[in-house]
PDB file of the backbone (N, CA, C, O) and the ligand in Angstrom, with CONECT records:
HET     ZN  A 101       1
ATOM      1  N   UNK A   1       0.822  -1.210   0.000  1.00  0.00           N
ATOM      2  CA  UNK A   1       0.000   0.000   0.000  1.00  0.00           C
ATOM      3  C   UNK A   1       0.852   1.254   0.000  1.00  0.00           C
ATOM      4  O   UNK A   1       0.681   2.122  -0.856  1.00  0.00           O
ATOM      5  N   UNK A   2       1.840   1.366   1.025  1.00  0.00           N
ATOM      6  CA  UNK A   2       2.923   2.165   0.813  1.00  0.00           C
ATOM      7  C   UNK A   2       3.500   2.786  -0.811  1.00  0.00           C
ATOM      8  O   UNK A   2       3.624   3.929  -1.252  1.00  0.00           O
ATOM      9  N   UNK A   3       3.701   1.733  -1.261  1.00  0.00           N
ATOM     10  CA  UNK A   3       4.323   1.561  -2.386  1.00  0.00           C
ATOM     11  C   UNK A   3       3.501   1.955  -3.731  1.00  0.00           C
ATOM     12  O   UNK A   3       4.049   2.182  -4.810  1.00  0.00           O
ATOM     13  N   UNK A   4       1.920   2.008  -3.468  1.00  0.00           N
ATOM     14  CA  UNK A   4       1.349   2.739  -4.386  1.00  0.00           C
ATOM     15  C   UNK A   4       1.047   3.536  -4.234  1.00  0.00           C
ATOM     16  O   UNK A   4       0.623   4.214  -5.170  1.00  0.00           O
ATOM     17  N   UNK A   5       1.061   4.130  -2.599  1.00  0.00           N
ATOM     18  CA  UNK A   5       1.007   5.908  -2.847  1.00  0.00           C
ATOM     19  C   UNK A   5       2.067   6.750  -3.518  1.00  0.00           C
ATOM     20  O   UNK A   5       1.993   7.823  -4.116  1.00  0.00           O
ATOM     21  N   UNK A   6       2.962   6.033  -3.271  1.00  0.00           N
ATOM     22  CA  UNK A   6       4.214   6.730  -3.931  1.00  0.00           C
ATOM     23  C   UNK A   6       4.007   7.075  -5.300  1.00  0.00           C
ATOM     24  O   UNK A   6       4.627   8.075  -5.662  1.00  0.00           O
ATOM     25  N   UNK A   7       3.330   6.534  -6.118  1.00  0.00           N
ATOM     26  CA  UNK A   7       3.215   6.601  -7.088  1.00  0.00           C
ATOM     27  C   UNK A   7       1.798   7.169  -7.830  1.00  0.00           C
ATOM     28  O   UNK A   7       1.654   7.407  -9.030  1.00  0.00           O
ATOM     29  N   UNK A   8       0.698   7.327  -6.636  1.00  0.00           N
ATOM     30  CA  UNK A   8      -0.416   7.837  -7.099  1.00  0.00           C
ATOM     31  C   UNK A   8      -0.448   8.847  -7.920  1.00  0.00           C
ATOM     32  O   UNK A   8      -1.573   9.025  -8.388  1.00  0.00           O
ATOM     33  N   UNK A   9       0.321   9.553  -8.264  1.00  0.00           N
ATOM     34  CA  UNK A   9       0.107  10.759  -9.410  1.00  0.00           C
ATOM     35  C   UNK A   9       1.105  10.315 -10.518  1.00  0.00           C
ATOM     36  O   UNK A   9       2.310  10.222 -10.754  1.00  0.00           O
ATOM     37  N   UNK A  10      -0.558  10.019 -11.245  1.00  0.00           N
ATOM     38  CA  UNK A  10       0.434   9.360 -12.665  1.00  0.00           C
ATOM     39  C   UNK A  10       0.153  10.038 -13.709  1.00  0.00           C
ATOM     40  O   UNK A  10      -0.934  10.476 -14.085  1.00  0.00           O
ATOM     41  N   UNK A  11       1.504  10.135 -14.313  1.00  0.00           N
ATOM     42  CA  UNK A  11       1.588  11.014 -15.562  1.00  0.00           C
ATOM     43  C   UNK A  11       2.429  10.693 -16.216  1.00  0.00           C
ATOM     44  O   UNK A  11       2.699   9.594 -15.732  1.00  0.00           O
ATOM     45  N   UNK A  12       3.576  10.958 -17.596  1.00  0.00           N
ATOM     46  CA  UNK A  12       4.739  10.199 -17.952  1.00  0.00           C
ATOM     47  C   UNK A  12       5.569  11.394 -17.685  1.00  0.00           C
ATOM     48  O   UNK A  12       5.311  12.527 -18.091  1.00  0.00           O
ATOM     49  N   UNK A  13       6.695  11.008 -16.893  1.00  0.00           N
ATOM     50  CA  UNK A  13       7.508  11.997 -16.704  1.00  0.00           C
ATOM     51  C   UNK A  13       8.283  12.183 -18.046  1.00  0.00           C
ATOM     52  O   UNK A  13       8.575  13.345 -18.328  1.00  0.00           O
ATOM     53  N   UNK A  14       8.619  11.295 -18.824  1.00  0.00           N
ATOM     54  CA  UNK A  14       9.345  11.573 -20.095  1.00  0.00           C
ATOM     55  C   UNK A  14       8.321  12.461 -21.386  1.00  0.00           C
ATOM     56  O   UNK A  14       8.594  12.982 -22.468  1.00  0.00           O
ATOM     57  N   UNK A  15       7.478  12.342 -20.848  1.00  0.00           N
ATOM     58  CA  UNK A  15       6.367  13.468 -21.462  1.00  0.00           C
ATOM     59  C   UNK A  15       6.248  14.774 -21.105  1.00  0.00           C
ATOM     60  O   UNK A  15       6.024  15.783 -21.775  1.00  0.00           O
ATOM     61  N   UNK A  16       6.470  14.563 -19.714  1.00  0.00           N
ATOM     62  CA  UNK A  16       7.043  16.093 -18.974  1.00  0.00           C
ATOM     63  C   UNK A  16       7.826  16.902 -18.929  1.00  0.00           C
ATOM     64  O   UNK A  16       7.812  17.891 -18.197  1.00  0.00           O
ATOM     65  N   UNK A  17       8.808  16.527 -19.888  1.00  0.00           N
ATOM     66  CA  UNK A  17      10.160  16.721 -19.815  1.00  0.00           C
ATOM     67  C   UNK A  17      10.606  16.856 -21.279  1.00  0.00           C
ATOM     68  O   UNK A  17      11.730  17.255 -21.583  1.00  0.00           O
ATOM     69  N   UNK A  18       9.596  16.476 -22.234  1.00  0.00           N
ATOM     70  CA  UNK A  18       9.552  16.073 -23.918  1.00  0.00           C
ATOM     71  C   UNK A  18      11.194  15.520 -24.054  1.00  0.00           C
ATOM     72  O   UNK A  18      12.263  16.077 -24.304  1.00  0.00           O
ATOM     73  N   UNK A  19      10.793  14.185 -23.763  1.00  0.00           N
ATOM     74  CA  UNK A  19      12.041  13.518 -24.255  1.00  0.00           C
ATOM     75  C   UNK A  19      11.780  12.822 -25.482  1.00  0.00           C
ATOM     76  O   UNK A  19      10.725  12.192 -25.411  1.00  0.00           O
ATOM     77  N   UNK A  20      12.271  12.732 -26.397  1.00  0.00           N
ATOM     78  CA  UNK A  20      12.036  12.128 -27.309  1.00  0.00           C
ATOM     79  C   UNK A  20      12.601  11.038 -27.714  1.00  0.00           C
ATOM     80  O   UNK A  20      12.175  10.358 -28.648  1.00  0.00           O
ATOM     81  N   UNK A  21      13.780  10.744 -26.926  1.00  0.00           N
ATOM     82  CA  UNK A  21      14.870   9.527 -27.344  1.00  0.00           C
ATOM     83  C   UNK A  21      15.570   9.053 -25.908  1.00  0.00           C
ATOM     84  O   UNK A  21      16.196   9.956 -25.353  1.00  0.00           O
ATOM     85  N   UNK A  22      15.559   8.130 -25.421  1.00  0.00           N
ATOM     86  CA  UNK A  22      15.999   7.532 -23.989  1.00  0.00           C
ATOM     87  C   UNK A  22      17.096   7.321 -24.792  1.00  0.00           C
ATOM     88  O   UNK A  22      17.183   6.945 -25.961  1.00  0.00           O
ATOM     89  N   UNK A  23      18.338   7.778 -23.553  1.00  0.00           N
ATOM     90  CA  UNK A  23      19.954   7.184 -24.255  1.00  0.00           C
ATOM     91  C   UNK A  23      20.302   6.177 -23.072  1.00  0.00           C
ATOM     92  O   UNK A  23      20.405   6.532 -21.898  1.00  0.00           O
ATOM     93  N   UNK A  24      20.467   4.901 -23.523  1.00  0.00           N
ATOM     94  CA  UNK A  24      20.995   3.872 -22.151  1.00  0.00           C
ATOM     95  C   UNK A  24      22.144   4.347 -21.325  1.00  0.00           C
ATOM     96  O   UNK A  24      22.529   3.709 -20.345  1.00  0.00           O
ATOM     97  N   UNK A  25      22.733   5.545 -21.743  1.00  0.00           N
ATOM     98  CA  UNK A  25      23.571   5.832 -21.002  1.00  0.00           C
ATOM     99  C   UNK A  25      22.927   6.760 -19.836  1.00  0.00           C
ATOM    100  O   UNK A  25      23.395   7.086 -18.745  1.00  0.00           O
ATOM    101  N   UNK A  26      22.029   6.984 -20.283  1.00  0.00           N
ATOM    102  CA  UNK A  26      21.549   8.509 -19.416  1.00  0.00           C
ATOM    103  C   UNK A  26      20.601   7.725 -18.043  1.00  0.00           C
ATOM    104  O   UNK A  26      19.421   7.383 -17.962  1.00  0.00           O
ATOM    105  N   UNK A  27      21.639   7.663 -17.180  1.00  0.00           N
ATOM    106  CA  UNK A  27      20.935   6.646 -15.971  1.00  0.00           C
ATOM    107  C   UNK A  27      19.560   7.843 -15.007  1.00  0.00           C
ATOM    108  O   UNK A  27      18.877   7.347 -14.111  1.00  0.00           O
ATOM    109  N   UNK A  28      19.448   8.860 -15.278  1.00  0.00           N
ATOM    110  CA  UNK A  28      18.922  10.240 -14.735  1.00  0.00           C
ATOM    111  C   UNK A  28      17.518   9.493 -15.218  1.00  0.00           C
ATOM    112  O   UNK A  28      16.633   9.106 -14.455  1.00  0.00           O
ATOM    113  N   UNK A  29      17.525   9.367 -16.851  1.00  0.00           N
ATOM    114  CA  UNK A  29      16.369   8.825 -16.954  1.00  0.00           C
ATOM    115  C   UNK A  29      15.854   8.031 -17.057  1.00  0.00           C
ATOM    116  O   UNK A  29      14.674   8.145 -17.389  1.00  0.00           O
ATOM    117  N   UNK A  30      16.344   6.928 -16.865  1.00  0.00           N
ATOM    118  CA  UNK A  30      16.255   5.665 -16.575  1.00  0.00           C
ATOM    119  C   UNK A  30      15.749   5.404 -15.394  1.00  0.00           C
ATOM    120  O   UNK A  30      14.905   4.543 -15.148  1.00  0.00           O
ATOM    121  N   UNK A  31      16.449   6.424 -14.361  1.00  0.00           N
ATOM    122  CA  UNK A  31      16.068   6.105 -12.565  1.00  0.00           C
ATOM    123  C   UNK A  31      14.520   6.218 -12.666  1.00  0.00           C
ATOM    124  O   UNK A  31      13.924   5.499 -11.864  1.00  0.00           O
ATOM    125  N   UNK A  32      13.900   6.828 -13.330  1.00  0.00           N
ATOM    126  CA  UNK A  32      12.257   6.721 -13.360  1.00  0.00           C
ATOM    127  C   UNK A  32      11.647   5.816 -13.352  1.00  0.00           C
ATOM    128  O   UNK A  32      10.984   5.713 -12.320  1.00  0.00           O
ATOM    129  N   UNK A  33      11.533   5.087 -14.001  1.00  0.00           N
ATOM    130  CA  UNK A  33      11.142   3.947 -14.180  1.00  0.00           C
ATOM    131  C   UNK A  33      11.906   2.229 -13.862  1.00  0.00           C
ATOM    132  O   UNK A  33      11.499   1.139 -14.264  1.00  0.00           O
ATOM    133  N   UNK A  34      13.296   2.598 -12.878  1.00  0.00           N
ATOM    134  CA  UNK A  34      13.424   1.279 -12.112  1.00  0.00           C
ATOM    135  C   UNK A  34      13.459   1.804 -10.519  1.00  0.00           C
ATOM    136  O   UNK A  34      13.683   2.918 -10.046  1.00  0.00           O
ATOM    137  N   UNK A  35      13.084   0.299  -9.792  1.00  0.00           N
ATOM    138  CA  UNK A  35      12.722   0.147  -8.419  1.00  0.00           C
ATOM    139  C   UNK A  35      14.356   0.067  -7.627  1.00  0.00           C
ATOM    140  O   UNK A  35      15.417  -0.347  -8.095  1.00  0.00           O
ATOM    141  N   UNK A  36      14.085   0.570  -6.433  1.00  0.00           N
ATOM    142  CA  UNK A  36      15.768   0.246  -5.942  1.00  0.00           C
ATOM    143  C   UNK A  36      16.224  -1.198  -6.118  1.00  0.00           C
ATOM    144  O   UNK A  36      17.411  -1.438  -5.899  1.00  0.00           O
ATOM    145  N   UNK A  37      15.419  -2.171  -6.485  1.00  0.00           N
ATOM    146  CA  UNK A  37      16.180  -3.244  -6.713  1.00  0.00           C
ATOM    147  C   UNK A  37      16.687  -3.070  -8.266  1.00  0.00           C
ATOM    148  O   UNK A  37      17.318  -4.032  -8.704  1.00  0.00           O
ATOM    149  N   UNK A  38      16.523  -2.162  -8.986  1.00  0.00           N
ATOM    150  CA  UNK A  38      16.970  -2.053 -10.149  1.00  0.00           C
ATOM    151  C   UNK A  38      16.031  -2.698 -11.416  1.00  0.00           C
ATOM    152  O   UNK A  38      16.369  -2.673 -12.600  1.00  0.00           O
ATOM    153  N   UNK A  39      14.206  -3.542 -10.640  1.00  0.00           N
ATOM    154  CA  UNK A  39      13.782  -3.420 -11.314  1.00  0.00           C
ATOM    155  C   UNK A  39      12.871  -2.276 -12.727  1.00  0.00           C
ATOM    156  O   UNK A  39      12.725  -1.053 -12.735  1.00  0.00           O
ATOM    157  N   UNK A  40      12.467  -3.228 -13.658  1.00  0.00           N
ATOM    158  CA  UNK A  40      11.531  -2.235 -14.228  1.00  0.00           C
ATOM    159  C   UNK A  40      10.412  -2.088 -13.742  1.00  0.00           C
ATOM    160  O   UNK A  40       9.662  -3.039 -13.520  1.00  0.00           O
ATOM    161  N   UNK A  41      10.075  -0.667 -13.459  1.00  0.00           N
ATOM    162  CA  UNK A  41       8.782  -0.517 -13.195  1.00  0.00           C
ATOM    163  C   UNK A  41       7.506  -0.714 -14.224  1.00  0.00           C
ATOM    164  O   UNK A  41       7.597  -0.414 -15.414  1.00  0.00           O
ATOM    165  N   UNK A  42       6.469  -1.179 -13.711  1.00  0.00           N
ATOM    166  CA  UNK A  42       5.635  -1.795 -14.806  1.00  0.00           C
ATOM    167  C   UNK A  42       5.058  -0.011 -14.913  1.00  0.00           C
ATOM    168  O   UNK A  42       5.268   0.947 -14.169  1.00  0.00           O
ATOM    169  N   UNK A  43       4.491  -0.113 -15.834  1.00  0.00           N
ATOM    170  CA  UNK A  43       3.541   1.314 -16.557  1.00  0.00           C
ATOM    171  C   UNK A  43       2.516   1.540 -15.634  1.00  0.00           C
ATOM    172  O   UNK A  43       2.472   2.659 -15.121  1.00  0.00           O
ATOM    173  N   UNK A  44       1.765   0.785 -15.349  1.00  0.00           N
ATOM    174  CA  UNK A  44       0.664   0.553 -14.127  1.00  0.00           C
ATOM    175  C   UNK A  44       1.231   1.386 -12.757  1.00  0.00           C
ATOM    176  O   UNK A  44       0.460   1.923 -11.963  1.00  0.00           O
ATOM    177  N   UNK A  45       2.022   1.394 -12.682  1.00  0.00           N
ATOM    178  CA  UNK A  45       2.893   1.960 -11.597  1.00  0.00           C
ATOM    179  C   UNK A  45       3.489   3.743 -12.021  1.00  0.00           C
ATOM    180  O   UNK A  45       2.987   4.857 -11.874  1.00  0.00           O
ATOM    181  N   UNK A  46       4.198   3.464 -12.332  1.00  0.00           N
ATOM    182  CA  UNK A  46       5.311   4.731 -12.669  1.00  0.00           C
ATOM    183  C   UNK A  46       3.822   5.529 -13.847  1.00  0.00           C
ATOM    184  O   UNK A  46       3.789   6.753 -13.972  1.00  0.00           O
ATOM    185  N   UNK A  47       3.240   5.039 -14.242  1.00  0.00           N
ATOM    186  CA  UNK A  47       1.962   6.253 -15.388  1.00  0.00           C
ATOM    187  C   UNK A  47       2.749   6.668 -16.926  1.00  0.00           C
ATOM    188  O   UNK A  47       2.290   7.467 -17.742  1.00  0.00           O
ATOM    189  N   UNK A  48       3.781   6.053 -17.036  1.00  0.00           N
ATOM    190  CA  UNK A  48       4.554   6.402 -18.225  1.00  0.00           C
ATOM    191  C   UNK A  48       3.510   6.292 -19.263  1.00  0.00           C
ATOM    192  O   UNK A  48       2.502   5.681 -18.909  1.00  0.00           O
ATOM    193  N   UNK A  49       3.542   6.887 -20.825  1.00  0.00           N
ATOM    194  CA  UNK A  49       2.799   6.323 -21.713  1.00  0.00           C
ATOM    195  C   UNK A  49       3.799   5.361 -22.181  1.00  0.00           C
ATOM    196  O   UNK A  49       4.960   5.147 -21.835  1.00  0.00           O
ATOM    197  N   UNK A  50       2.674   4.599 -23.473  1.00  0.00           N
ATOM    198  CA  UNK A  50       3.628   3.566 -24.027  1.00  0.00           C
ATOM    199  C   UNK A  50       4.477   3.451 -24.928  1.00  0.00           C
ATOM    200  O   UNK A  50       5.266   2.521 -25.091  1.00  0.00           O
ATOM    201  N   UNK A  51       4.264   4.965 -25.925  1.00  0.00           N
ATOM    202  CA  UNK A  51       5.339   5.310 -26.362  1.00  0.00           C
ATOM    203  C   UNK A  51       7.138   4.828 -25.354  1.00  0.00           C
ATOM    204  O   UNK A  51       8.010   3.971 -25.498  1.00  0.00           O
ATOM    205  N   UNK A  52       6.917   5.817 -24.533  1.00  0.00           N
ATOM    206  CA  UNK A  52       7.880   6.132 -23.597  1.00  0.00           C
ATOM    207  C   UNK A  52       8.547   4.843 -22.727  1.00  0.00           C
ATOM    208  O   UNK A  52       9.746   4.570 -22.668  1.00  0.00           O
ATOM    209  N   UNK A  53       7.692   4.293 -22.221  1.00  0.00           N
ATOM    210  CA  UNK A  53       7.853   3.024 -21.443  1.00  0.00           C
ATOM    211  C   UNK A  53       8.654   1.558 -22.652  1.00  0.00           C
ATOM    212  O   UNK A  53       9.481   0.685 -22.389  1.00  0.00           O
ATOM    213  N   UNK A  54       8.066   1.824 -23.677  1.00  0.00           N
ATOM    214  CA  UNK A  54       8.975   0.748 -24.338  1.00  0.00           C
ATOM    215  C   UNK A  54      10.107   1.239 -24.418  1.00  0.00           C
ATOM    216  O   UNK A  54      11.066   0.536 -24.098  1.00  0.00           O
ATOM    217  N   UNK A  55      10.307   2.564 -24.860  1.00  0.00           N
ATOM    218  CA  UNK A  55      11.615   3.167 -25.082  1.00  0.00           C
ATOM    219  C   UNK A  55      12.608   2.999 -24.189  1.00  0.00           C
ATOM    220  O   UNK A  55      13.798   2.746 -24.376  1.00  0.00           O
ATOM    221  N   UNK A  56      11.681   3.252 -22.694  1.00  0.00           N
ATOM    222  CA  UNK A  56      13.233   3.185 -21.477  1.00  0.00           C
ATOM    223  C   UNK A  56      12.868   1.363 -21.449  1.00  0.00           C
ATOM    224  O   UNK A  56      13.923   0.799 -21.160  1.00  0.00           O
ATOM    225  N   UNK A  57      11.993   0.570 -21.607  1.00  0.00           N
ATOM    226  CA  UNK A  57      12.973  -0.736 -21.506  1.00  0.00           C
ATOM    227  C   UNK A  57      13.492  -1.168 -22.350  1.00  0.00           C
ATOM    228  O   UNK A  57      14.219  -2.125 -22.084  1.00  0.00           O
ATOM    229  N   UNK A  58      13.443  -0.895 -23.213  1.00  0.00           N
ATOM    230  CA  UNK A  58      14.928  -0.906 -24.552  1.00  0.00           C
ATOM    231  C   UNK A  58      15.924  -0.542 -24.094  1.00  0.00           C
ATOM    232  O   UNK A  58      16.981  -1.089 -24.411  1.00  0.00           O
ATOM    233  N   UNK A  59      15.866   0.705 -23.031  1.00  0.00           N
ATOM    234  CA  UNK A  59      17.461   1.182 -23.042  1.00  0.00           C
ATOM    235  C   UNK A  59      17.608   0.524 -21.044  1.00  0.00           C
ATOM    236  O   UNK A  59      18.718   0.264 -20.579  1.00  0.00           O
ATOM    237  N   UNK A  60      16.860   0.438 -20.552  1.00  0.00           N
ATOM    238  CA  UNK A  60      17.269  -0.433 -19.781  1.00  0.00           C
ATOM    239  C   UNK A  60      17.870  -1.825 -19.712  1.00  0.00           C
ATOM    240  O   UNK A  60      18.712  -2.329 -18.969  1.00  0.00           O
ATOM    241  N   UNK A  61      17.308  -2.182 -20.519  1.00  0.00           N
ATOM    242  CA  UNK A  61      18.261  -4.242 -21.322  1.00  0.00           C
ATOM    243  C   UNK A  61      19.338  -3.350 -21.767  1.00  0.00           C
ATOM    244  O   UNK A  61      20.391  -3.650 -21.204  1.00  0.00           O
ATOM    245  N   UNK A  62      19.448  -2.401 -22.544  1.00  0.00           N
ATOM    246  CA  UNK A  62      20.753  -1.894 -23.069  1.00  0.00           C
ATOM    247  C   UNK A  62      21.784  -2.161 -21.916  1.00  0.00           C
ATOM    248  O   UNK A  62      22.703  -2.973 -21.805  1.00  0.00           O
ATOM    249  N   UNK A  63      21.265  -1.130 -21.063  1.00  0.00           N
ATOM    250  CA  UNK A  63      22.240  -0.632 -19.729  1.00  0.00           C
ATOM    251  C   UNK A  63      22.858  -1.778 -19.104  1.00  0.00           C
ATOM    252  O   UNK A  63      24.013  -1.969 -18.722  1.00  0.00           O
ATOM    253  N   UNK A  64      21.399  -2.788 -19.083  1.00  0.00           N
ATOM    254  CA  UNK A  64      21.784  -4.259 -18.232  1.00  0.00           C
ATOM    255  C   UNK A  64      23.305  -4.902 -18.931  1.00  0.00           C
ATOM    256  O   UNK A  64      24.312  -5.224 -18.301  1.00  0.00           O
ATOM    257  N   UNK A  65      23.059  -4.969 -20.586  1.00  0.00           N
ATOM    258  CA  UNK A  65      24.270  -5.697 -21.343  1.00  0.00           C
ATOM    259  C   UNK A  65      25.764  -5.084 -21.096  1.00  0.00           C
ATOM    260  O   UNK A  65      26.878  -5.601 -21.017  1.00  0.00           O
ATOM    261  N   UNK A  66      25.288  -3.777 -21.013  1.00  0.00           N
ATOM    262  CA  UNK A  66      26.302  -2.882 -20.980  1.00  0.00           C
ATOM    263  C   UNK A  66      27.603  -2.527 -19.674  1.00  0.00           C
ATOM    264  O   UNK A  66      28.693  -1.956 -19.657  1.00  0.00           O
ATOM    265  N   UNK A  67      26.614  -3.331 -18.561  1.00  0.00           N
ATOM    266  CA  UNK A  67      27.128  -3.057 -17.493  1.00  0.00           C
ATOM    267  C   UNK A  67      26.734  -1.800 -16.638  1.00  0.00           C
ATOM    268  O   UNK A  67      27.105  -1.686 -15.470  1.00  0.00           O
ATOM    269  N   UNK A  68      25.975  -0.875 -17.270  1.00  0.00           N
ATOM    270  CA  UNK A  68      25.927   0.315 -16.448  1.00  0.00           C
ATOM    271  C   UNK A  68      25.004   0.577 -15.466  1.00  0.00           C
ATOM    272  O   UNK A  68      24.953   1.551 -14.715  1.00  0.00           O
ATOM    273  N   UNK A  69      23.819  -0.981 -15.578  1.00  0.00           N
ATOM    274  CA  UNK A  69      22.852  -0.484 -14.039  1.00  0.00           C
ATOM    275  C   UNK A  69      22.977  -2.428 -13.968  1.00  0.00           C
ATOM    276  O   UNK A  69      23.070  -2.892 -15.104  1.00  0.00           O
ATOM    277  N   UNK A  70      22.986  -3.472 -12.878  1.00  0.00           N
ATOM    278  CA  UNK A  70      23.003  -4.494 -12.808  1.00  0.00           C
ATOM    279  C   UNK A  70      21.750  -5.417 -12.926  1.00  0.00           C
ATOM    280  O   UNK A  70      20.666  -4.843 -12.831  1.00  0.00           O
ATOM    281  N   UNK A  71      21.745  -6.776 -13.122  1.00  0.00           N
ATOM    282  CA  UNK A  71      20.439  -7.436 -13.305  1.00  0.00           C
ATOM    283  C   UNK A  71      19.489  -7.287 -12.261  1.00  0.00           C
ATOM    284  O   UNK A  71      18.346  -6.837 -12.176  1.00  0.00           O
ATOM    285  N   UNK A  72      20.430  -7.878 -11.386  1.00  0.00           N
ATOM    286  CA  UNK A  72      19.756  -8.044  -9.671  1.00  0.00           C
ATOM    287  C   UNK A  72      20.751  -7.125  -8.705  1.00  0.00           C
ATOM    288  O   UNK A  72      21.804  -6.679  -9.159  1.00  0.00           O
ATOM    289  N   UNK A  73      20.416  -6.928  -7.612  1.00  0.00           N
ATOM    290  CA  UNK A  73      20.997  -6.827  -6.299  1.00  0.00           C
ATOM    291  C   UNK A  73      20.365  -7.642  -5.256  1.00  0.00           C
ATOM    292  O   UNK A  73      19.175  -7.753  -4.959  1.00  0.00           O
ATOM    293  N   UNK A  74      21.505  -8.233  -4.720  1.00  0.00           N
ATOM    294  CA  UNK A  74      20.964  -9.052  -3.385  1.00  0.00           C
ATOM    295  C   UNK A  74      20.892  -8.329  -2.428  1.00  0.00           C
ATOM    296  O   UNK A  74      21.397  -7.227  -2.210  1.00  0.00           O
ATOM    297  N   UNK A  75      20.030  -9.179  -1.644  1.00  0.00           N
ATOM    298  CA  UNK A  75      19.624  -8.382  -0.424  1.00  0.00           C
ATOM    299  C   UNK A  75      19.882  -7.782   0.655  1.00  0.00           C
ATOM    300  O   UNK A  75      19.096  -7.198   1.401  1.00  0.00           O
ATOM    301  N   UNK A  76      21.450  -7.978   0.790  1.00  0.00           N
ATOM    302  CA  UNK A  76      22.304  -7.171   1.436  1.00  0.00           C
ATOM    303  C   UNK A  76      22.561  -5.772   1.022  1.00  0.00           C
ATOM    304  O   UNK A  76      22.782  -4.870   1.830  1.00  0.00           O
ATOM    305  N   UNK A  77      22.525  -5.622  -0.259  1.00  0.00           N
ATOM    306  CA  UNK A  77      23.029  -4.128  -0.757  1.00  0.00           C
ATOM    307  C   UNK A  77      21.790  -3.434  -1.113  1.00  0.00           C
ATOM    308  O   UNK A  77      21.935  -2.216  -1.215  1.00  0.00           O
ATOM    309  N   UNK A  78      20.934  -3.759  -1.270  1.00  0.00           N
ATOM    310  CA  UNK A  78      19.145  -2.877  -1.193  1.00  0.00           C
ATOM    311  C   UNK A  78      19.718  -1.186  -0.420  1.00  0.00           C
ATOM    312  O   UNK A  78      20.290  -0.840   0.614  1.00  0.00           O
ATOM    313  N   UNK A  79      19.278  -0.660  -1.375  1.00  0.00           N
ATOM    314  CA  UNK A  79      19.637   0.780  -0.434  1.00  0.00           C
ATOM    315  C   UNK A  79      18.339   1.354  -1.210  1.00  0.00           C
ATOM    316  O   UNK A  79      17.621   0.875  -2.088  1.00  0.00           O
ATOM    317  N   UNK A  80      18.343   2.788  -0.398  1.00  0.00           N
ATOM    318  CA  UNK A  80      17.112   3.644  -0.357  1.00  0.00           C
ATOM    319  C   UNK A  80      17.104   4.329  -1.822  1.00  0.00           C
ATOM    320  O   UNK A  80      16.056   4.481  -2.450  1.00  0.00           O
ATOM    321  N   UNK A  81      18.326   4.713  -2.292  1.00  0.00           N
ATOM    322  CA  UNK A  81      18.365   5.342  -3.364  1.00  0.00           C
ATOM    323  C   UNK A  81      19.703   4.636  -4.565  1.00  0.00           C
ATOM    324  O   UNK A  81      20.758   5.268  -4.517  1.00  0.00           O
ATOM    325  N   UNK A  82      19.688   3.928  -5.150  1.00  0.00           N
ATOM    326  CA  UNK A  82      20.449   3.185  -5.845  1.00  0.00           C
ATOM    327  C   UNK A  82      21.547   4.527  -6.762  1.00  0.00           C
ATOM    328  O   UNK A  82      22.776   4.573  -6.714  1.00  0.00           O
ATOM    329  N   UNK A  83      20.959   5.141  -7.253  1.00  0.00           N
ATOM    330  CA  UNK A  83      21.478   5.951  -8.126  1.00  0.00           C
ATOM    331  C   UNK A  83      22.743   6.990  -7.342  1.00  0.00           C
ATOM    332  O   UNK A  83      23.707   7.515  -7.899  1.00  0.00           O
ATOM    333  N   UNK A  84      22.357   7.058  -5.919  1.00  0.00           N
ATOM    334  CA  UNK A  84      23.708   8.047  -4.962  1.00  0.00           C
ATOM    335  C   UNK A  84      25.189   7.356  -5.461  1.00  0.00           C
ATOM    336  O   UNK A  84      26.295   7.792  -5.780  1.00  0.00           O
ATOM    337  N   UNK A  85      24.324   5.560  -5.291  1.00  0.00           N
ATOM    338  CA  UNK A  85      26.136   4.640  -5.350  1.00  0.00           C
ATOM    339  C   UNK A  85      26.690   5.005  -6.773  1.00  0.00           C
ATOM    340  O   UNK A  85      27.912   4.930  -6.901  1.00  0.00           O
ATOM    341  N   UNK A  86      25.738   5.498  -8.160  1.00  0.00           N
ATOM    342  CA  UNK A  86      26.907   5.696  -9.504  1.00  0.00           C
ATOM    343  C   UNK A  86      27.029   6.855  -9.167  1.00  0.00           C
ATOM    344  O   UNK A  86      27.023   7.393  -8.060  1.00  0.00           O
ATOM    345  N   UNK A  87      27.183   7.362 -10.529  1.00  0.00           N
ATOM    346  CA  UNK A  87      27.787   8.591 -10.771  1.00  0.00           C
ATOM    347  C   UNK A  87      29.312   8.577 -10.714  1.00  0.00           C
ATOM    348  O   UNK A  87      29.947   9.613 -10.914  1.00  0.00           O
TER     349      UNK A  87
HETATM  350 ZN    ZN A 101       5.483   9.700 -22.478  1.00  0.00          ZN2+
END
């Protein structure tokens, strides 16, 4: 229940922002739409349209191949905000 208030105001942030092209490198926008476990957030959740939402999981599998965000994290390293540890 927690976990869907967080998200009650749904809108696509990449619509908000007129993005037109997700770059797998660009982890800023990527962080939108994954969970601190580094999942994808389903659309149902995050309000992305579907334009947008296929786009960042295209470039999320990118990122995954690429090395730049990981498949999983175990449950020791779960942190509040995943994105503080890159950069
Ligand atoms: Zn959109």
């Amino acid at each position: 229940m927690a976990e869907r208030r967080r998200f009650k105001k749904r809108y696509c942030r990449y619509c908000e922002q007129k993005v037109d092209f997700i770059d797998y490198k660009d982890l800023q926008l990527l962080k939108f739409s994954l969970s601190e476990r580094y999942k994808i957030m389903p659309r149902r959740l995050t309000g992305n349209c579907k334009k947008h939402q296929e786009m960042v999981t295209a470039a999320i599998k990118r990122a995954r191949q690429t090395a730049l965000i990981p498949y999983i994290v175990d449950r020791k390293r779960v942190v509040e905000n995943p994105f503080e540890l890159i950069k």
